[in-house]
Backbone as CSV, one residue per row, in Angstrom:
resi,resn,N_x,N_y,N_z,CA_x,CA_y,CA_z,C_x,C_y,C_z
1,UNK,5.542,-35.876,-14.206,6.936,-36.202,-13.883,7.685,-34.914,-13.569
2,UNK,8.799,-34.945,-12.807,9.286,-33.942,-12.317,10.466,-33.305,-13.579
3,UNK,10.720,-32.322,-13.259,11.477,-31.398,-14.206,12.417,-32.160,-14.441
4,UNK,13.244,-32.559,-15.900,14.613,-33.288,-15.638,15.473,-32.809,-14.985
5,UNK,16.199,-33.769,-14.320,17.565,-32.871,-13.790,18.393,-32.304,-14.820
6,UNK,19.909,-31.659,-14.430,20.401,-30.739,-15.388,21.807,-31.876,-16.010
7,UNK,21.951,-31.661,-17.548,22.690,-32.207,-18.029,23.529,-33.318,-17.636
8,UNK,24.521,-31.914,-16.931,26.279,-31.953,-16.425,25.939,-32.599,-15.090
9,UNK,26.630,-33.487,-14.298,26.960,-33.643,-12.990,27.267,-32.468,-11.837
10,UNK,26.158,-31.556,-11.664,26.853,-30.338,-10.881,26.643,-29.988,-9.843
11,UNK,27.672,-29.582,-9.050,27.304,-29.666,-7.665,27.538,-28.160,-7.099
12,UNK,27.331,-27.929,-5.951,27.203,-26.570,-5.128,28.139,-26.174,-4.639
13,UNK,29.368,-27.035,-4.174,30.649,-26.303,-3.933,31.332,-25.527,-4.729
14,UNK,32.104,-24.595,-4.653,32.618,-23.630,-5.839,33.905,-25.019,-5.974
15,UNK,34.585,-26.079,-5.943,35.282,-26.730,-6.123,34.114,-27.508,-7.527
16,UNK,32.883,-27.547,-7.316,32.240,-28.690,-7.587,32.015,-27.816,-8.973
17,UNK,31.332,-26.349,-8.973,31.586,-25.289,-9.796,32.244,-25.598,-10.731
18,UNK,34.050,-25.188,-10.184,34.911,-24.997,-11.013,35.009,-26.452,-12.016
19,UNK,34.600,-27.545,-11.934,35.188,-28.943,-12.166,33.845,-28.755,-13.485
20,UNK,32.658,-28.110,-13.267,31.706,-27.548,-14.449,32.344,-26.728,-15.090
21,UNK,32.865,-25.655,-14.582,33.524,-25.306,-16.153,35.076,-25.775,-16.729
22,UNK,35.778,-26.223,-15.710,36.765,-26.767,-16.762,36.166,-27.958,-17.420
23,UNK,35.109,-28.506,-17.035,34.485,-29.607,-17.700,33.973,-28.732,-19.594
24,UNK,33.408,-27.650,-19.239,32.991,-27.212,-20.525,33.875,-26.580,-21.128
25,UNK,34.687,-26.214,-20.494,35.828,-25.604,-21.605,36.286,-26.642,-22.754
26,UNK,36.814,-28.050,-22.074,37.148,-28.641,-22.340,36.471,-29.443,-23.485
27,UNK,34.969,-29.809,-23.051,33.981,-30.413,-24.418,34.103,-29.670,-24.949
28,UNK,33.542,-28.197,-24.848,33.325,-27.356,-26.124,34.297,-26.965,-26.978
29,UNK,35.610,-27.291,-26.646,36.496,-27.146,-27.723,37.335,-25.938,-27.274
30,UNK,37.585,-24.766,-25.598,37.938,-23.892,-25.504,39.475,-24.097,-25.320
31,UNK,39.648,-25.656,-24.865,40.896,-26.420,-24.783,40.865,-27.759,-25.994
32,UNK,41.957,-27.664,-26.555,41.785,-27.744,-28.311,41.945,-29.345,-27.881
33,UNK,41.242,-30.508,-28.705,42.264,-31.644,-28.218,43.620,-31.842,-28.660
34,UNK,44.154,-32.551,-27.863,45.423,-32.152,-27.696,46.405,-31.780,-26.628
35,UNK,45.598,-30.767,-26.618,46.463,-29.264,-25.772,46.634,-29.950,-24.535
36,UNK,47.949,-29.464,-23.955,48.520,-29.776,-22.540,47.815,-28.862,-21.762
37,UNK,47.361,-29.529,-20.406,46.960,-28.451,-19.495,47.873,-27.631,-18.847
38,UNK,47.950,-26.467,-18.666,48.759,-25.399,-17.910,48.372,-25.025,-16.633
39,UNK,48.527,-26.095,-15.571,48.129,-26.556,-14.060,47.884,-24.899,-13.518
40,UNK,49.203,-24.132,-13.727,49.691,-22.676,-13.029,48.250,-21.683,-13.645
41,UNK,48.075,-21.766,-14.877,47.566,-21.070,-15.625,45.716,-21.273,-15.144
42,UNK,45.860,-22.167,-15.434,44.016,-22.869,-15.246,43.932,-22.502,-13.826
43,UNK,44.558,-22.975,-12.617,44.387,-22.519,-11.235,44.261,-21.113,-11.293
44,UNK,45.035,-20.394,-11.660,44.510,-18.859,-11.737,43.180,-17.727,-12.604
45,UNK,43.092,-18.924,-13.672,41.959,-18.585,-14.177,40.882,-19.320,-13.491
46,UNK,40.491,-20.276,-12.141,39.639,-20.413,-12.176,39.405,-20.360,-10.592
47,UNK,40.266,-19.681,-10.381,40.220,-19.553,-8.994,40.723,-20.323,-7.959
48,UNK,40.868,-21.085,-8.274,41.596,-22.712,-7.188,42.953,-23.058,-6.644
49,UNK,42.946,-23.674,-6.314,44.905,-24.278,-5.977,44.862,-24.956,-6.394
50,UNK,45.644,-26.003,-6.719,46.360,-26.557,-7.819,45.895,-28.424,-7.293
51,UNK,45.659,-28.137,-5.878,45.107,-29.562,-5.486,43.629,-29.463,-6.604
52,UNK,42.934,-28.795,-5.724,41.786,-29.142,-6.471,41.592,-29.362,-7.905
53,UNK,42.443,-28.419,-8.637,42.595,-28.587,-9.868,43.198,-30.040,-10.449
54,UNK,43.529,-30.533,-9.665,44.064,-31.971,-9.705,43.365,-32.940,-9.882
55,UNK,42.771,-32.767,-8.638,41.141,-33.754,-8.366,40.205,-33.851,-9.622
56,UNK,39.959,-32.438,-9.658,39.458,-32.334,-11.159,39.286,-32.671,-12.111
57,UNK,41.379,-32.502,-12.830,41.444,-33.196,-14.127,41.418,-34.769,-13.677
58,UNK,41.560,-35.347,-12.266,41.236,-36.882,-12.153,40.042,-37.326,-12.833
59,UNK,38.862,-36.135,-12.310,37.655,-36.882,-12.400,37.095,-36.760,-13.801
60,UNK,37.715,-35.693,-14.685,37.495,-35.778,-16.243,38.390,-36.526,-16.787
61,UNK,39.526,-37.386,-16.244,40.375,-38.247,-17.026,39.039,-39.311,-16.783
62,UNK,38.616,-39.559,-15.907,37.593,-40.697,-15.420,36.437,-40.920,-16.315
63,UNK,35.933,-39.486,-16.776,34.522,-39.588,-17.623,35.592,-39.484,-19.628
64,UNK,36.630,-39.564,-19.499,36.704,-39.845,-21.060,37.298,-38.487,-21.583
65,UNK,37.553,-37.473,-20.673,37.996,-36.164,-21.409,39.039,-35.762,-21.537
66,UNK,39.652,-36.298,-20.414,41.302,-36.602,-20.546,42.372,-37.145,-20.657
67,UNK,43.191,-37.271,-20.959,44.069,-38.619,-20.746,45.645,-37.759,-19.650
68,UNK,45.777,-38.517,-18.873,46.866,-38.297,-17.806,48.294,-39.005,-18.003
69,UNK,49.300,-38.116,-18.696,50.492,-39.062,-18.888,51.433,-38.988,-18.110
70,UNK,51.958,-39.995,-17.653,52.912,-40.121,-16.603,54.093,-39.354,-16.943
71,UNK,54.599,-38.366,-15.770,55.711,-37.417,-15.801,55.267,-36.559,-17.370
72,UNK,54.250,-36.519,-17.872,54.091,-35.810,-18.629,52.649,-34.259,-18.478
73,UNK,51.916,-34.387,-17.926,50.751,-33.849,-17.512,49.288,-34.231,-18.251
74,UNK,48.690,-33.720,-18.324,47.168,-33.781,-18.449,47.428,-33.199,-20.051
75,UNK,46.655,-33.721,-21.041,45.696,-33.877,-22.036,44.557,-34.130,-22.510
76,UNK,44.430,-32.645,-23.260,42.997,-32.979,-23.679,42.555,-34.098,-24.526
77,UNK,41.645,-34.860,-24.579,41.906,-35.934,-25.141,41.134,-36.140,-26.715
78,UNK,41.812,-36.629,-27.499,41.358,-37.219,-28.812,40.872,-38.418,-29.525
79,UNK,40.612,-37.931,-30.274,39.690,-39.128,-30.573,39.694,-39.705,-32.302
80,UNK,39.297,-41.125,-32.604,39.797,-41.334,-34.096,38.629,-42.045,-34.144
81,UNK,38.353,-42.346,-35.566,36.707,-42.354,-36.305,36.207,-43.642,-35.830
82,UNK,37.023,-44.887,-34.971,36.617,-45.814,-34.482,35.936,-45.441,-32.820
83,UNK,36.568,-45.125,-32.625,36.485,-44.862,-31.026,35.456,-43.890,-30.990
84,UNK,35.346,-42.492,-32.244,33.141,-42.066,-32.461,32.600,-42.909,-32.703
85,UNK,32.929,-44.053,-33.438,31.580,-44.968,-34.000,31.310,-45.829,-32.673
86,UNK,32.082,-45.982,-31.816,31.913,-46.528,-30.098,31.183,-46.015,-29.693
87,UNK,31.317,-44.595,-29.349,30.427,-44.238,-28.499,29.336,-43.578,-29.001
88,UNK,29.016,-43.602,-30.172,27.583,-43.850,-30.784,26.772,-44.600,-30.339
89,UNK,27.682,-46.235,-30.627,26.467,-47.480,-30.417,26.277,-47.267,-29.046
90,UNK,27.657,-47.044,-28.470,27.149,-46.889,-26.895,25.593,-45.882,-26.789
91,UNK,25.713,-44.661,-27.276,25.024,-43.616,-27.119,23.243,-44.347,-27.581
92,UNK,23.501,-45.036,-28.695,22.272,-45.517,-29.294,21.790,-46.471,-27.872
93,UNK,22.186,-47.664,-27.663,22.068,-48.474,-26.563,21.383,-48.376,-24.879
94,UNK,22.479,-46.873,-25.050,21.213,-45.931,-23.981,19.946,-45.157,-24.287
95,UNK,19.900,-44.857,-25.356,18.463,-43.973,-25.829,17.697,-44.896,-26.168
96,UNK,18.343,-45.815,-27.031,16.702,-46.790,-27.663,15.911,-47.348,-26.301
97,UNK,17.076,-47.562,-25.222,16.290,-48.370,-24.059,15.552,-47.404,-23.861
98,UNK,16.016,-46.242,-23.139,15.256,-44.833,-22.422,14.055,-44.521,-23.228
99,UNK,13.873,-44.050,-24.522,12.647,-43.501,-25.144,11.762,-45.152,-24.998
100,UNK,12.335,-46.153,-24.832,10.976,-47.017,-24.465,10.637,-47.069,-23.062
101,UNK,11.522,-47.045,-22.350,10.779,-46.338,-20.907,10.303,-45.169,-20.946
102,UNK,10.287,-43.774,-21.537,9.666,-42.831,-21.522,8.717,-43.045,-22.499
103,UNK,7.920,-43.930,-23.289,6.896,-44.255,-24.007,6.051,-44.680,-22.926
104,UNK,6.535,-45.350,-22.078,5.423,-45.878,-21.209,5.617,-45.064,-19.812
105,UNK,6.204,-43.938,-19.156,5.896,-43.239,-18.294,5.592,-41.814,-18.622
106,UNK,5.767,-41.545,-19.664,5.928,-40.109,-20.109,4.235,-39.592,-19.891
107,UNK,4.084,-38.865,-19.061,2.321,-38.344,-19.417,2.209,-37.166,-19.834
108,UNK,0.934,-36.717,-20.159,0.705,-35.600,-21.046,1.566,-34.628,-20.862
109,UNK,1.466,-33.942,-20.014,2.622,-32.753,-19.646,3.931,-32.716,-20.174
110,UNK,4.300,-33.956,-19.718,6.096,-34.342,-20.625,5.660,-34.245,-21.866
111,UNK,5.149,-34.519,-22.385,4.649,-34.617,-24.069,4.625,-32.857,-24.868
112,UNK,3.739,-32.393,-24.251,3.798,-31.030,-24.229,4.818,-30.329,-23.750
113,UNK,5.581,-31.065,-22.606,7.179,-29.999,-22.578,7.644,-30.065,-23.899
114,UNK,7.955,-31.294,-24.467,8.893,-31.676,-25.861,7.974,-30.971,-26.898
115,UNK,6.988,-30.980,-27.030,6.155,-30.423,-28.391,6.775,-28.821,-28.108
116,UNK,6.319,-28.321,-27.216,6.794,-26.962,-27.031,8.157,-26.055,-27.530
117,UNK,8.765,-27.537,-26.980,10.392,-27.441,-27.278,10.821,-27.392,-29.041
118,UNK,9.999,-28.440,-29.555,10.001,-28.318,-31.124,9.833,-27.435,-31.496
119,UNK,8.788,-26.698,-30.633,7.913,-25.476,-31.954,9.114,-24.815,-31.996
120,UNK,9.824,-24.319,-30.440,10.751,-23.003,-30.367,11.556,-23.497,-31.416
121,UNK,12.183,-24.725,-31.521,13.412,-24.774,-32.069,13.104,-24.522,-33.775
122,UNK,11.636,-24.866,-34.356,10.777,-24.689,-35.922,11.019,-22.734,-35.985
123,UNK,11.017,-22.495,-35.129,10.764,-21.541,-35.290,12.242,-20.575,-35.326
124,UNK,13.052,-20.966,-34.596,14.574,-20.280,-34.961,15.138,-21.200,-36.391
125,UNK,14.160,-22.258,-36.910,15.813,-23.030,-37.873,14.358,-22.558,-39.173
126,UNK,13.534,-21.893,-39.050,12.606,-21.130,-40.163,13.294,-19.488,-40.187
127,UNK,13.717,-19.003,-39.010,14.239,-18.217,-39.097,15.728,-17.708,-39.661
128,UNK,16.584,-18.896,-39.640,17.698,-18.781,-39.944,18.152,-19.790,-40.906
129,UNK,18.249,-20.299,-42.098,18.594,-21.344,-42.918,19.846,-21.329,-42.583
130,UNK,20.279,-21.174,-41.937,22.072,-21.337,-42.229,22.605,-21.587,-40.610
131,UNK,21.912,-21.633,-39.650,21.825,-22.452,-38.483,22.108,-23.318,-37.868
132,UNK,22.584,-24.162,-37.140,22.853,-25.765,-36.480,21.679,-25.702,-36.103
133,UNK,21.577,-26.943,-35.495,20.475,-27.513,-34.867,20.463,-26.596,-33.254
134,UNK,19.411,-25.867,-33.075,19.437,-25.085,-31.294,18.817,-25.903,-30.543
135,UNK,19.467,-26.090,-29.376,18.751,-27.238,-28.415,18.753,-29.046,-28.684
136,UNK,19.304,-29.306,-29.868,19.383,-30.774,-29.888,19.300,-32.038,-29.461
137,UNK,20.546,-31.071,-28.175,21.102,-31.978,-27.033,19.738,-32.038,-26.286
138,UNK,19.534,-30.700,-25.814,18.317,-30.403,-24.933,16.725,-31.344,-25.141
139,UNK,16.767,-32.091,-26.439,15.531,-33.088,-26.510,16.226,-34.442,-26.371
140,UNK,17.349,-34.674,-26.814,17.960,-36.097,-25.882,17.507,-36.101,-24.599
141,UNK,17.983,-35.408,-24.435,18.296,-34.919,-22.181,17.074,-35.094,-21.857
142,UNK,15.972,-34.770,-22.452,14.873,-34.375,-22.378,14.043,-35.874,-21.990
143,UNK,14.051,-36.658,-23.139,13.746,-37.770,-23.715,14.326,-38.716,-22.676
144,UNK,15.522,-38.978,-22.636,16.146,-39.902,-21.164,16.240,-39.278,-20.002
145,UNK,16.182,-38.267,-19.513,15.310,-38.403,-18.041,13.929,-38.330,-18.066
146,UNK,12.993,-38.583,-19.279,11.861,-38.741,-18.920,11.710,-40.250,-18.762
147,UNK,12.509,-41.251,-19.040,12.972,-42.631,-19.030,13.082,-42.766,-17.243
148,UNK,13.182,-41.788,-16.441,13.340,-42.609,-15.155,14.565,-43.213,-14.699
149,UNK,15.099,-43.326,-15.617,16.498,-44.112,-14.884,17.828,-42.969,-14.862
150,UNK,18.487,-42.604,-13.372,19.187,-42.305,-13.401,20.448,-42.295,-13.565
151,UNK,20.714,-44.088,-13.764,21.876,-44.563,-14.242,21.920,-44.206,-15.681
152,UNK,20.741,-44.323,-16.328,21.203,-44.554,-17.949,21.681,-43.006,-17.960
153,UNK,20.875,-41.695,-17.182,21.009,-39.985,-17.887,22.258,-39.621,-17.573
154,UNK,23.130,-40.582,-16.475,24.576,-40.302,-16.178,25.489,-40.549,-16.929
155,UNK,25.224,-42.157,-17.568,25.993,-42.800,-18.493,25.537,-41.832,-19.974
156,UNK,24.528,-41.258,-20.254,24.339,-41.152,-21.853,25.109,-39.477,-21.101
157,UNK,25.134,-38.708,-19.801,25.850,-37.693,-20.021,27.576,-37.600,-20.335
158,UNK,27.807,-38.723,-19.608,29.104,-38.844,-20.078,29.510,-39.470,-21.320
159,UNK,28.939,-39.935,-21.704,28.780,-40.326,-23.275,28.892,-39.291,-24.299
160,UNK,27.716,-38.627,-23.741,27.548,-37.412,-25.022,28.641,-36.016,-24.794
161,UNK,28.883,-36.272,-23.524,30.281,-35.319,-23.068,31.347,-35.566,-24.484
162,UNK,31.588,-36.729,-24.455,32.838,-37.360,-24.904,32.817,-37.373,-26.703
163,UNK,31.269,-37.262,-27.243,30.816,-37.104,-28.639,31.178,-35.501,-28.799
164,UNK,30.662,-34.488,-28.158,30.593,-33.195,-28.285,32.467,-32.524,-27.771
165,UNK,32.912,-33.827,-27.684,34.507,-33.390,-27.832,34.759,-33.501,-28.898
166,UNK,34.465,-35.145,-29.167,35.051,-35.803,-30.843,35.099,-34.608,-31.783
167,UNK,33.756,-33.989,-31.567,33.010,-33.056,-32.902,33.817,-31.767,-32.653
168,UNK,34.312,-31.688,-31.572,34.091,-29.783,-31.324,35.456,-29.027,-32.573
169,UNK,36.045,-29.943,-33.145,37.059,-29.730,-34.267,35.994,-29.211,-35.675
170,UNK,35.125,-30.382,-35.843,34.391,-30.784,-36.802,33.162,-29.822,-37.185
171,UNK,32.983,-29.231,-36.709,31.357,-28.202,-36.573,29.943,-29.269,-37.134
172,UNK,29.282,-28.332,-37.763,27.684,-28.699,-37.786,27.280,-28.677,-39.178
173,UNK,26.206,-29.367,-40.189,25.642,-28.972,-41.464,24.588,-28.600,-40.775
174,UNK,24.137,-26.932,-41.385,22.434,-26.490,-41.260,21.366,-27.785,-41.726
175,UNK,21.699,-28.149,-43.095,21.281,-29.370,-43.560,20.753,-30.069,-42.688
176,UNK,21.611,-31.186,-41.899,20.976,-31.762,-41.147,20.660,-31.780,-40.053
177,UNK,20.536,-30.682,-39.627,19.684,-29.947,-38.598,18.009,-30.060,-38.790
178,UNK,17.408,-29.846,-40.181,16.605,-29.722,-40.629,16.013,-31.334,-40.640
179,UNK,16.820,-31.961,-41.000,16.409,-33.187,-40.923,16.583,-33.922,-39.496
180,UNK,17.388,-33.822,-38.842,17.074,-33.912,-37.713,15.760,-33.772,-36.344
181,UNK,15.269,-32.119,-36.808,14.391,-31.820,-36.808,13.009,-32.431,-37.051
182,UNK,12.934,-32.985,-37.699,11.911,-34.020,-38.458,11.345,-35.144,-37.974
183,UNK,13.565,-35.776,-37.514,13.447,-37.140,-37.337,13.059,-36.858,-35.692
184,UNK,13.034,-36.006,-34.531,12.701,-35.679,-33.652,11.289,-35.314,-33.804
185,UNK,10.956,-35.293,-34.272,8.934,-34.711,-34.582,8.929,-36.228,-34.367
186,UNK,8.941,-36.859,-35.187,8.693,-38.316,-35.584,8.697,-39.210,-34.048
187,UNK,10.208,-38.997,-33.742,10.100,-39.933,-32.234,9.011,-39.666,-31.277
188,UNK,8.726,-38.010,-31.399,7.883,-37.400,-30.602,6.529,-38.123,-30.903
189,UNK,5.958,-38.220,-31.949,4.425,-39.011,-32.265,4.357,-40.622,-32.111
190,UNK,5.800,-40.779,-32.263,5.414,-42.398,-31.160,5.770,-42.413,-30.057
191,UNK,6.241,-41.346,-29.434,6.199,-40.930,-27.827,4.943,-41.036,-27.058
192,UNK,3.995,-40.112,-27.855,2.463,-39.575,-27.507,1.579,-40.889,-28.141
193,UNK,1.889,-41.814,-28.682,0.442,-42.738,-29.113,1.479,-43.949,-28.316
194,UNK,2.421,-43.930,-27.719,2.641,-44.924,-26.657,3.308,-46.403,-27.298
195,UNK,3.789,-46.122,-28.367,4.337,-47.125,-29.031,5.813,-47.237,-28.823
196,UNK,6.508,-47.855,-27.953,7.631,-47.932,-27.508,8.653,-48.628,-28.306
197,UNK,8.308,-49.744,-28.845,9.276,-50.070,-30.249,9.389,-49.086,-31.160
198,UNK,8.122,-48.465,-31.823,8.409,-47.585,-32.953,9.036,-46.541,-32.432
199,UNK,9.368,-45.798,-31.261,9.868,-45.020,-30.550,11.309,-45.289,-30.976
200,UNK,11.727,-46.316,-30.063,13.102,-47.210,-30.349,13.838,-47.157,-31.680
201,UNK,12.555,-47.476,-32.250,13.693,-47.833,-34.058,13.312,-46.628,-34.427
202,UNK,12.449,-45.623,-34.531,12.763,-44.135,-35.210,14.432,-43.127,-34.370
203,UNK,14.638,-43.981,-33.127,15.488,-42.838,-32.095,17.002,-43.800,-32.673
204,UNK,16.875,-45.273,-32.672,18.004,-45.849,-33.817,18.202,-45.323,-34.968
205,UNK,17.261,-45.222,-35.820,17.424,-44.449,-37.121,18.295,-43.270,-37.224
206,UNK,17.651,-42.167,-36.737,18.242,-40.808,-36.501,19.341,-40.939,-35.642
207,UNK,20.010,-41.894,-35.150,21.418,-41.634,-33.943,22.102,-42.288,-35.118
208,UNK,21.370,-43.290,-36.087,22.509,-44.164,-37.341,23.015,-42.584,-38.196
209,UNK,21.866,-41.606,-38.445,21.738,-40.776,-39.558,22.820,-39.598,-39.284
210,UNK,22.583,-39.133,-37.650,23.522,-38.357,-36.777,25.231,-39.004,-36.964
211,UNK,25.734,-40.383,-36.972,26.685,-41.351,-36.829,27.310,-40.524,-37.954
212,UNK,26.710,-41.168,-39.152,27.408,-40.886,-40.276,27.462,-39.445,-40.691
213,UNK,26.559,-38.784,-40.619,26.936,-36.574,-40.342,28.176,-36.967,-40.191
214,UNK,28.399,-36.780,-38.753,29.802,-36.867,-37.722,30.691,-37.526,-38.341
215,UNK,30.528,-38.579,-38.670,31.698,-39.443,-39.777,32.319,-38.579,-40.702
216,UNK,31.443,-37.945,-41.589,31.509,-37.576,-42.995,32.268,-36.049,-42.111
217,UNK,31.377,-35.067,-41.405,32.653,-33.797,-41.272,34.087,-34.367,-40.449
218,UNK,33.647,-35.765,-39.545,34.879,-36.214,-38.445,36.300,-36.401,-39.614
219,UNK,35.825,-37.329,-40.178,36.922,-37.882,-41.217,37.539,-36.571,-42.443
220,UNK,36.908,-35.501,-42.411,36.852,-34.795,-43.403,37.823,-33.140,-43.130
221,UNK,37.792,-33.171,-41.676,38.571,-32.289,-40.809,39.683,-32.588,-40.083
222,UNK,39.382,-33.849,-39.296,40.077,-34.199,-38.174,41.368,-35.238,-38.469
223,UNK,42.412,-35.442,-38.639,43.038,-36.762,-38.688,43.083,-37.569,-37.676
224,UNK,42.863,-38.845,-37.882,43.182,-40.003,-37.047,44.559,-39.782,-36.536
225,UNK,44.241,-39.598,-34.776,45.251,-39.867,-33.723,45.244,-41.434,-33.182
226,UNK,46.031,-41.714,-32.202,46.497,-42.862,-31.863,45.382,-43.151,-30.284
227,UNK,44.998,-44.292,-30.531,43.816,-44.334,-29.622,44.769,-44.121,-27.815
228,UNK,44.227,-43.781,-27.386,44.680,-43.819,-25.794,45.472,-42.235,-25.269
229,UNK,46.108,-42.047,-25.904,47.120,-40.876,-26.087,46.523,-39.419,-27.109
230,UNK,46.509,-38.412,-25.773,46.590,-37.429,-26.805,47.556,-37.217,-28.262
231,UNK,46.637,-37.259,-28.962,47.157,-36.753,-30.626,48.606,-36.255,-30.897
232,UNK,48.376,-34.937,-30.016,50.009,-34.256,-30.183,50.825,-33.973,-28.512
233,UNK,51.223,-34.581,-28.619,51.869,-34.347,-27.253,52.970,-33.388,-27.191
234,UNK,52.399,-32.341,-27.149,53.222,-31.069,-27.120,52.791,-30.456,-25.897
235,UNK,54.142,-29.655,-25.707,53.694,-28.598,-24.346,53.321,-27.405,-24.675
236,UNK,52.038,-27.497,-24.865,51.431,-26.074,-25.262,50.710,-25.719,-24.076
237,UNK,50.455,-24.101,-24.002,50.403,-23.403,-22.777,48.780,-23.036,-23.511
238,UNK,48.488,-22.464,-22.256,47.043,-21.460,-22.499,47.421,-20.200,-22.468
């Protein structure tokens, strides 16, 4: 099977560029949720005019990252412990299908990309006890485009876009990294003996086990905002 494609939706125009990294600023937490966008500010940091920058925040209001308020501007958008436990099941719904299509197309080679991928990652979270999980995402991604379907790796990217916002307040336990770790070995050996249910309910398990992590730091950091509407609607600048 051919190399997966890459994560993010990315394209070759420096318009298409820029819409990748205000896209990552934004998941990764470099724009807080919340925070008002600063149209003047962001166009100059990213090189653009202010159209494109427009287009832009359209097409991340579209995938879940922003919310657009009338006569008010662009917000980063927030999120409350119902609306993670959404796009979990969502998230589960797409993987359990995918790792049973990649049970039955995945051939040796794919098998050995992911084993490979384990060792590296055994080998930095032996190195460091106090660690997140490295590459995580990178055996999802991994796992559903070896599934073949390009609808589901679009939908679980914008999905997991929209999780790795929820969290980016919340951080990581080394803890369950480790276990994580594990529960990814595991999917991996009913990957390779071709068992596509047991695939399924070990990749349910660990997205239930992942759910509640996220719950427990979500609820524990973050307060519940008001679904639809950024949290604080303040005019804060960059």
């Amino acid at each position: 099977m051919a190399t997966p494609p890459p994560l993010e939706r990315r394209t070759d125009t420096y318009a298409g560029r820029s819409l990748d990294v205000l896209r990552a600023m934004v998941r990764d937490g470099q724009l807080q949720p919340g925070q008002r966008l600063n149209e003047v500010e962001l166009a100059r940091a990213l090189g653009i005019s202010r159209g494109p920058l427009r287009e832009a925040i359209q097409r991340l209001a579209s995938e879940g990252l922003l919310n657009v308020v009338p006569h008010r501007g662009a917000y980063v958008r927030t999120f409350d412990a119902d609306e993670l436990r959404d796009l979990y099941e969502l998230r589960t719904a797409l993987e359990t299908h995918a790792v049973r299509l990649a049970a039955r197309r995945a051939d040796n080679e794919d098998l050995r990309d992911l084993d490979d991928l384990l060792r590296a990652t055994e080998e930095v979270l032996e190195s460091d006890v106090d660690t997140a999980y490295p590459g995580e995402l990178d055996f999802h991604h991994r796992v559903v485009a070896l599934s073949g379907n390009q609808s589901i790796l679009r939908a679980f990217a914008d999905a997991n876009n929209q999780i790795q916002l929820a969290r980016s307040r919340s951080g990581r336990q080394p803890r369950r990294a480790r276990d994580a770790f594990k529960e990814h070995r595991e999917v991996l050996r009913a990957l390779a003996g071709g068992d596509a249910e047991l695939a399924a309910r070990l990749m349910d398990e660990h997205l239930q086990h992942s759910l509640e992590n996220a719950l427990s730091l979500f609820e524990n950091t973050v307060p519940d905002s008001p679904s639809g509407l950024a949290g604080r609607l303040e005019d804060e600048e960059l």
